[in-house]
N, C-alpha and C positions, 0 to 999 in steps of 0.2 A: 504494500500500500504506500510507504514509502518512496517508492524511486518510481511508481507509476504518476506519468505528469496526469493521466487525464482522470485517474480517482476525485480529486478534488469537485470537481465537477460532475461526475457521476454521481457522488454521494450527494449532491446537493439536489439535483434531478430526483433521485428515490427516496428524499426526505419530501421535497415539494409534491410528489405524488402520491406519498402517504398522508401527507396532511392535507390534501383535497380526497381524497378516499374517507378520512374522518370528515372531515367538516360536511360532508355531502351526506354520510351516513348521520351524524347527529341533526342536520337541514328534513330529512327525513323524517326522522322518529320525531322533530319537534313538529312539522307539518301534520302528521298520522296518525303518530301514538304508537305504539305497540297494543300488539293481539295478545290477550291473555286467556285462557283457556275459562271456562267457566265448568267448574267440578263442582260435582255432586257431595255433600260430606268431607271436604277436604279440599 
């Protein structure tokens, strides 16, 4: 990872893509809601 010049830049790419993978998944559940099951006794 060191002596790789274009790591820097990679990791920066699959940070920015995780953090739009989050924010799009929490953009969601605040729009929706989550499905909760509804059981019987429990």
């Amino acid at each position: 990872m060191k002596s790789d010049p274009s790591y820097p830049q990679r990791f920066k790419e699959a940070s920015d893509k995780f953090t739009q993978k989050v924010e799009d998944t929490l953009h969601l559940v605040g729009v929706h809601g989550i499905e909760r099951p509804i059981l019987y006794k429990g």
